[in-house]
VOPAGU-2260 file (C-alpha; in pm, 1 decimal, decimal comma):
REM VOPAGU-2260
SITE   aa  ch    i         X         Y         Z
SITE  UNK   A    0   10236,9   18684,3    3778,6
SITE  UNK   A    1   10523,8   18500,9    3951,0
SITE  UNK   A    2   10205,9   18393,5    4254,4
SITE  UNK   A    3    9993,0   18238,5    3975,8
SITE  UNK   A    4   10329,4   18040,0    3802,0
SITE  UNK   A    5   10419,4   17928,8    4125,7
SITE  UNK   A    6   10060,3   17796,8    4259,7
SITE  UNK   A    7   10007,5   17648,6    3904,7
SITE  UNK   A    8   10281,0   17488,4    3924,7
SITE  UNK   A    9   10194,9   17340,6    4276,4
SITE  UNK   A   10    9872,1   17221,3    4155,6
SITE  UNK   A   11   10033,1   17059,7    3868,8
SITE  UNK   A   12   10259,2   16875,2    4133,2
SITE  UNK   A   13    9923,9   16761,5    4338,7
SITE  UNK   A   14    9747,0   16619,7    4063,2
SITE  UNK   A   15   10046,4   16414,5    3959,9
SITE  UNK   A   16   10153,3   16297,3    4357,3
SITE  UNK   A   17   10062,8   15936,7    4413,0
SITE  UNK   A   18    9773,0   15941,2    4613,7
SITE  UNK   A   19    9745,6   15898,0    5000,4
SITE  UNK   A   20    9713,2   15535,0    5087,4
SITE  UNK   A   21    9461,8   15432,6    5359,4
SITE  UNK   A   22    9607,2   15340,1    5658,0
SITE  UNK   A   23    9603,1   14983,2    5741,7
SITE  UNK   A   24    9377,5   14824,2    6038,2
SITE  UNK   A   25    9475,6   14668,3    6306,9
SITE  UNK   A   26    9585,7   14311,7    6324,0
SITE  UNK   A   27    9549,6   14168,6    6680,6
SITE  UNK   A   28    9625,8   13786,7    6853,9
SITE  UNK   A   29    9630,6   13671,7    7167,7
SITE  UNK   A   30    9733,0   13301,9    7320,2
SITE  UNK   A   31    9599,1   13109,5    7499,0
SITE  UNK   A   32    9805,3   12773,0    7605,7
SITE  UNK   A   33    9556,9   12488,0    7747,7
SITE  UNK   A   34    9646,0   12178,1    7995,8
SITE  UNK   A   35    9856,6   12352,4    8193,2
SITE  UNK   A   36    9931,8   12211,3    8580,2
SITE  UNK   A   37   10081,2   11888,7    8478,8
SITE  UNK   A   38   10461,8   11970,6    8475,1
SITE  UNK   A   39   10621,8   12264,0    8643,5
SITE  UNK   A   40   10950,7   12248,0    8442,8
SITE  UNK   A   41   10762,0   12241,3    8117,9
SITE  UNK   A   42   10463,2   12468,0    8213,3
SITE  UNK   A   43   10745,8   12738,5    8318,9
SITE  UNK   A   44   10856,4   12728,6    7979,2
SITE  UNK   A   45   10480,8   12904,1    7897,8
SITE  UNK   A   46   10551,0   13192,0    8119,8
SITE  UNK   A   47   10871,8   13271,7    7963,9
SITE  UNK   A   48   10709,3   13322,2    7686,2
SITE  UNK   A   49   10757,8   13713,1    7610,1
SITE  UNK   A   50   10386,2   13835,1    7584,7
SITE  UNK   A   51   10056,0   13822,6    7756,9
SITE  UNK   A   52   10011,0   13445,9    7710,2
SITE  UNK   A   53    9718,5   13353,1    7895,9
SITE  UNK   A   54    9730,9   13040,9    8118,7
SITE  UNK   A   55    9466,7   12753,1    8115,4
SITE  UNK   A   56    9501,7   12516,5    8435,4
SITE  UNK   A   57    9356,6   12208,9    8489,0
SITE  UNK   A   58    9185,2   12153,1    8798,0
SITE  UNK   A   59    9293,2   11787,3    8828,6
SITE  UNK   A   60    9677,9   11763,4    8719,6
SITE  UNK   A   61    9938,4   11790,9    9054,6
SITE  UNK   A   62   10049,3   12119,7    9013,2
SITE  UNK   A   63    9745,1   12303,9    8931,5
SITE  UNK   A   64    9686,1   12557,1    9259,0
SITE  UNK   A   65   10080,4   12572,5    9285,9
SITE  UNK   A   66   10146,4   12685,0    8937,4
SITE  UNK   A   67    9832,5   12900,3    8908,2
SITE  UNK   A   68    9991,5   13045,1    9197,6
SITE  UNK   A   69   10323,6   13109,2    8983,8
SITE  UNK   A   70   10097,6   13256,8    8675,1
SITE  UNK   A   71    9953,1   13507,5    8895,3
SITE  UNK   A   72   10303,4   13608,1    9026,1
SITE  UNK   A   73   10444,9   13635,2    8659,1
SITE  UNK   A   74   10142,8   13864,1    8571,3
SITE  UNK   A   75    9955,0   13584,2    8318,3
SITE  UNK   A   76    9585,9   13611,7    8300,8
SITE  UNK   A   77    9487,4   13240,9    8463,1
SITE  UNK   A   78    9198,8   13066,4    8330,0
SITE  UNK   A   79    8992,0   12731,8    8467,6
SITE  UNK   A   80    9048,3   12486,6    8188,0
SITE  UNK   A   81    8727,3   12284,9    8277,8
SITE  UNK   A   82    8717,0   11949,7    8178,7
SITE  UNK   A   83    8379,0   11856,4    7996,8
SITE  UNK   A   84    8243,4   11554,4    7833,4
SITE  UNK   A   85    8380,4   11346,4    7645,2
SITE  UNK   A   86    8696,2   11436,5    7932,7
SITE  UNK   A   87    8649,8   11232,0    8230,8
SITE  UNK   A   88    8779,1   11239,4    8599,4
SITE  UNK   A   89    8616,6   11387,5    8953,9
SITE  UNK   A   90    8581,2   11790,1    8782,4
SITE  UNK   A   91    8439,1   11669,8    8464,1
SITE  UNK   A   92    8124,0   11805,0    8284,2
SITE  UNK   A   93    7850,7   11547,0    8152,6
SITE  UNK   A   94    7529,3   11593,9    7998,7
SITE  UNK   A   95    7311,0   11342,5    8213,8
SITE  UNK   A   96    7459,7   11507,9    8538,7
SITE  UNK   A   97    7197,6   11740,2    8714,3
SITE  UNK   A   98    7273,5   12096,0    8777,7
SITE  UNK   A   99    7341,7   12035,0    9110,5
SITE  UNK   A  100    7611,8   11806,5    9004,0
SITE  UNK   A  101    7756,5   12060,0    8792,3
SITE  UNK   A  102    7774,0   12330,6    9051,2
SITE  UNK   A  103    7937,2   12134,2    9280,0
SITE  UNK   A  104    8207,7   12008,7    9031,1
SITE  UNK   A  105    8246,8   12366,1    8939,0
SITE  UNK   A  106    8258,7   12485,1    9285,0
SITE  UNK   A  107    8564,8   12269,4    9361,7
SITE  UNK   A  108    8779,3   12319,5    9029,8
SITE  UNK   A  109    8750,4   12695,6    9136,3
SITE  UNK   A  110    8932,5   12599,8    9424,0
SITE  UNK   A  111    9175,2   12374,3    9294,0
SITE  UNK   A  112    9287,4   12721,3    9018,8
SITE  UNK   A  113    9307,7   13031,3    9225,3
SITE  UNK   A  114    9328,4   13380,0    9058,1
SITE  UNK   A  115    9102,1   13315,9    8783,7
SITE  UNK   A  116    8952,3   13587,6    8569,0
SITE  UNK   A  117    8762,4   13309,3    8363,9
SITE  UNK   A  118    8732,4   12973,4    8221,9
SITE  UNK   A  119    8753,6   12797,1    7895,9
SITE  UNK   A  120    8645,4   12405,2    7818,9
SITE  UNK   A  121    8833,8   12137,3    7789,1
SITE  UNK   A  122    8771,6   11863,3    7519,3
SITE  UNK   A  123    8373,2   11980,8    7558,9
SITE  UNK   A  124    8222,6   11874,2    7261,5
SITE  UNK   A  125    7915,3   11695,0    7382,9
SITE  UNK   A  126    7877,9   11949,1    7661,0
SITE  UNK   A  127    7931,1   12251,2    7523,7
SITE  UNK   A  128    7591,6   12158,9    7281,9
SITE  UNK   A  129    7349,4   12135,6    7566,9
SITE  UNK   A  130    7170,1   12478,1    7581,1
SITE  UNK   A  131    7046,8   12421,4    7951,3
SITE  UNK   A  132    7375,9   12360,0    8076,7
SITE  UNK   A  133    7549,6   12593,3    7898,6
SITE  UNK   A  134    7265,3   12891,4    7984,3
SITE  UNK   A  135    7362,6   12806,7    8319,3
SITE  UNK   A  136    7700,0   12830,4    8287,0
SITE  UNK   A  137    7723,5   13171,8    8157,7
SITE  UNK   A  138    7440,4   13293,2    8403,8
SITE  UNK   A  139    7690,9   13139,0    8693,7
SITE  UNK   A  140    7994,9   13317,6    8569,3
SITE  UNK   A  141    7839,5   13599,4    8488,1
SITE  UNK   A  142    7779,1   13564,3    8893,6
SITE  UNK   A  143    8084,0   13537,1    8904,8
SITE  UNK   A  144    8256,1   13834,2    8755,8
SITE  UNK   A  145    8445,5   13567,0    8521,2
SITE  UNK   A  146    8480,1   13576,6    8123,9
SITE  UNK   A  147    8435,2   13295,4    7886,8
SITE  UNK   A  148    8649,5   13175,3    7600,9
SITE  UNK   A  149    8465,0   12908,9    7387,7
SITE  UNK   A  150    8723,0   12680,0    7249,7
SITE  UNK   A  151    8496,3   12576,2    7009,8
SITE  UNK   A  152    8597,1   12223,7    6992,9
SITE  UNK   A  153    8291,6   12093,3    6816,4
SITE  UNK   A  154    8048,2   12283,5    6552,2
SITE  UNK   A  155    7801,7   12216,3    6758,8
SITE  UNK   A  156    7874,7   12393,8    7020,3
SITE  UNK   A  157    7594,8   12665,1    7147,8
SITE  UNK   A  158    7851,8   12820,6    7438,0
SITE  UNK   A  159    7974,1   13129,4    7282,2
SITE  UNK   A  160    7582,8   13182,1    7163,9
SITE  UNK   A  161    7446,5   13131,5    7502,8
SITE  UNK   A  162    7733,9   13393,3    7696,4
SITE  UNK   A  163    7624,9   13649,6    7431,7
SITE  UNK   A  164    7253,2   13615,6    7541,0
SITE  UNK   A  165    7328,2   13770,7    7862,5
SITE  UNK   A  166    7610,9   13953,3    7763,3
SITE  UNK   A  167    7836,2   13774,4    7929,2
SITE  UNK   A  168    8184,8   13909,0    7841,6
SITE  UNK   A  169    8350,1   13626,0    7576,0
SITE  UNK   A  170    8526,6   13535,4    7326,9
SITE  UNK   A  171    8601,0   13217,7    7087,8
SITE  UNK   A  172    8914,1   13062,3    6940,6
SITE  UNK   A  173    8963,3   13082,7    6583,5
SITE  UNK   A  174    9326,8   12852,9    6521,7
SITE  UNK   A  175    9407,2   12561,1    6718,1
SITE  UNK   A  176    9770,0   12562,5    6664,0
SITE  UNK   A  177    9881,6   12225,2    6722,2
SITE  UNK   A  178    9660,1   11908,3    6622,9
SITE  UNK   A  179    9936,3   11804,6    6485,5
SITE  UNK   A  180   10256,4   11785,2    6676,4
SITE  UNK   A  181   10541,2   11908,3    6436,8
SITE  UNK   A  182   10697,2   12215,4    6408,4
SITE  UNK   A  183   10651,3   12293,7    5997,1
SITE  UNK   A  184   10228,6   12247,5    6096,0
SITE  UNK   A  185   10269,6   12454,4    6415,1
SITE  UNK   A  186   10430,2   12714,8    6205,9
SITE  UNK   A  187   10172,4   12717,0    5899,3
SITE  UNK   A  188    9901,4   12695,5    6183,4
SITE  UNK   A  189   10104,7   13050,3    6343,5
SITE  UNK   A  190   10133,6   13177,8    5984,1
SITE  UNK   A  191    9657,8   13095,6    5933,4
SITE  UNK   A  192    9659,1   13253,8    6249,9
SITE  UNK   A  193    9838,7   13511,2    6162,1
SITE  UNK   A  194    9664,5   13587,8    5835,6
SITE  UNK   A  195    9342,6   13596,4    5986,4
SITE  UNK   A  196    9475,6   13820,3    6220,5
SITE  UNK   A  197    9509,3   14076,0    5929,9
SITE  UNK   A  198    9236,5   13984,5    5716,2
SITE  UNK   A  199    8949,4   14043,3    6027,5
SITE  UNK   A  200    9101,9   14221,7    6245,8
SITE  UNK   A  201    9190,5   13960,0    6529,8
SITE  UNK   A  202    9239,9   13595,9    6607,7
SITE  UNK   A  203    9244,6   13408,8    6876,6
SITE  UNK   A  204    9495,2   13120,9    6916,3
SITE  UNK   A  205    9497,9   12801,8    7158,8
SITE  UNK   A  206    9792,6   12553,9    7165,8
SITE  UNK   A  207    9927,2   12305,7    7422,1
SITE  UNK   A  208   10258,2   12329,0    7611,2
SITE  UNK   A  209   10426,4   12051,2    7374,7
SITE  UNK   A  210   10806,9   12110,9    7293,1
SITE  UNK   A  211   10696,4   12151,3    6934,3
SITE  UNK   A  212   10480,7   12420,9    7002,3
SITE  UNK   A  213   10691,6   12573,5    7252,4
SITE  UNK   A  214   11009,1   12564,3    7004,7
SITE  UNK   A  215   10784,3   12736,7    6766,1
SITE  UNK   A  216   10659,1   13023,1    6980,6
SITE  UNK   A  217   10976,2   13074,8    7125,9
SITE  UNK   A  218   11129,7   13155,3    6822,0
SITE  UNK   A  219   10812,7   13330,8    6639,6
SITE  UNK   A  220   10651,5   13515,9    6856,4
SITE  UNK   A  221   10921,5   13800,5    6889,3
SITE  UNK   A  222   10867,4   13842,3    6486,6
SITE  UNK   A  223   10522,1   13912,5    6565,4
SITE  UNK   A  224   10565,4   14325,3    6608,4
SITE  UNK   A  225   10757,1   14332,5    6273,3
SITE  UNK   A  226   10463,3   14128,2    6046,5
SITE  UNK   A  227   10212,8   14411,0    6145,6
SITE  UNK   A  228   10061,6   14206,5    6458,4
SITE  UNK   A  229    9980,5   14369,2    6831,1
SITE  UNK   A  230    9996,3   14085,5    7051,3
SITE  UNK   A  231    9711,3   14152,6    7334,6
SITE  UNK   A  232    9549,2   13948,0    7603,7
SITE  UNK   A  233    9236,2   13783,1    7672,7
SITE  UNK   A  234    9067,4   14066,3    7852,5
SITE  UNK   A  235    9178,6   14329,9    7578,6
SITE  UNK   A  236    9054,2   14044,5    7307,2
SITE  UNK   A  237    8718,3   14077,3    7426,3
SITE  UNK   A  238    8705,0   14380,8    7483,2
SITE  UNK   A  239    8827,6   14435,0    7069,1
SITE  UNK   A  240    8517,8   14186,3    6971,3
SITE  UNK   A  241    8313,7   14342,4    7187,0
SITE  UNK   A  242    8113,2   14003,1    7253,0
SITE  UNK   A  243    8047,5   14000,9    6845,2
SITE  UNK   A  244    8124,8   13704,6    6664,8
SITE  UNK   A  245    8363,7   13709,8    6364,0
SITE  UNK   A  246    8235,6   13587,6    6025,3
SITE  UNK   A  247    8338,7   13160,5    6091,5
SITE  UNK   A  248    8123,0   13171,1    6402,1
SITE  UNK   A  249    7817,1   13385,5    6338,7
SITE  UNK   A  250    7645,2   13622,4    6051,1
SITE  UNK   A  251    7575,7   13949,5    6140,7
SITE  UNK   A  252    7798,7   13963,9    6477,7
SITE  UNK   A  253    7544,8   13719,1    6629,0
SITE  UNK   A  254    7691,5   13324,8    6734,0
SITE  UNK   A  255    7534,9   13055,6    6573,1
């Protein structure tokens, strides 16, 4: 008699616990920081950072080869920041330029950013919506052994659509973190990013190396760990999305 009072009583406690709650998925982000190569002081700042920041060089500022160089060093993934149209100057990307063009231009901002694992566009808009250049693109880094990150400056843009054609490995940015230079937006923009980060699983941010941002991520990013977020880099990012697109970019996993 005292076995059935006891296991009664045990089921009695069961079916009054609170019940198990799920546990919660993961929340990962990863940084990029764009127009890098300019200024060594400042752009040193970025790799102090304490995380996998990921380093975008531009192919025509002074310093780009001899910071790249630096980035390497320091363990950042370096990416080609590639200028495209409406940016201008000798690397730049325009629509009425033949492939040939392109290649070539390509060719040489390769050489101006060593160590590169990949490349993402700068300013872009009107390039990254021409589906010929673009297929071409992805089939040349693909070539290449080199990712893509679509910085989605315009809504327009076919990029990310085109890499996941051929299965390019890639990835797009979901929060630009500082079109507006001030701390309190740089913060709310950490904060979206952030939330996103929770609500689908990952994000991926881009900001500039601007004091404002840099005053921000100094003094954020260490918080990251305690709000529930797994800082990873661009390689593990893409790996996570697995070349699908999140719910802003495509339906279904497939780019628009």
């Amino acid at each position: 008699m005292r076995f059935v009072f006891v296991l009664l009583c045990c089921l009695a406690g069961a079916a009054h616990a609170e019940p198990v709650s799920p546990k919660p998925h993961k929340a990962y982000l990863t940084l990029i920081i764009d127009d890098l190569g300019q200024n060594l002081p400042r752009d040193r700042r970025v790799l102090a950072l304490p995380g996998p920041v990921t380093t975008a060089i531009m192919p025509d500022t002074p310093h780009a080869t001899e910071f790249a160089r630096e980035a390497h060093r320091a363990g950042k993934i370096v990416i080609l920041h590639m200028p495209m149209d409406p940016a201008t100057g000798p690397y730049a990307w325009h629509p009425e330029l033949p492939i040939e063009e392109l290649q070539k231009r390509l060719d040489a901002a390769f050489k101006m950013v060593p160590y590169t694992a990949g490349i993402n566009n700068h300013m872009g808009s009107r390039m990254t919506a021409q589906p010929v250049a673009m297929a071409w693109l992805m089939g040349e880094l693909q070539r290449r052994h080199k990712f893509f990150v679509d910085s989605r400056t315009s809504a327009q843009t076919v990029a990310a659509q085109q890499a996941q054609k051929i299965d390019l490995a890639s990835v797009s940015r979901d929060v630009f973190l500082d079109d507006e230079r001030t701390e309190a937006a740089i913060s709310t923009q950490l904060q979206t990013a952030i939330s996103l980060a929770h609500k689908q699983g990952s994000a991926v941010m881009i900001g500039h190396p601007y004091p404002q941002t840099l005053a921000v991520l100094e003094r954020e990013l260490p918080k990251l760990k305690a709000q529930g977020i797994e800082w990873i880099d661009i390689k593990q990012m893409i790996s996570v999305r697995s070349n699908r697109a999140t719910a802003a970019h495509g339906t279904n996993g497939i780019y628009r």
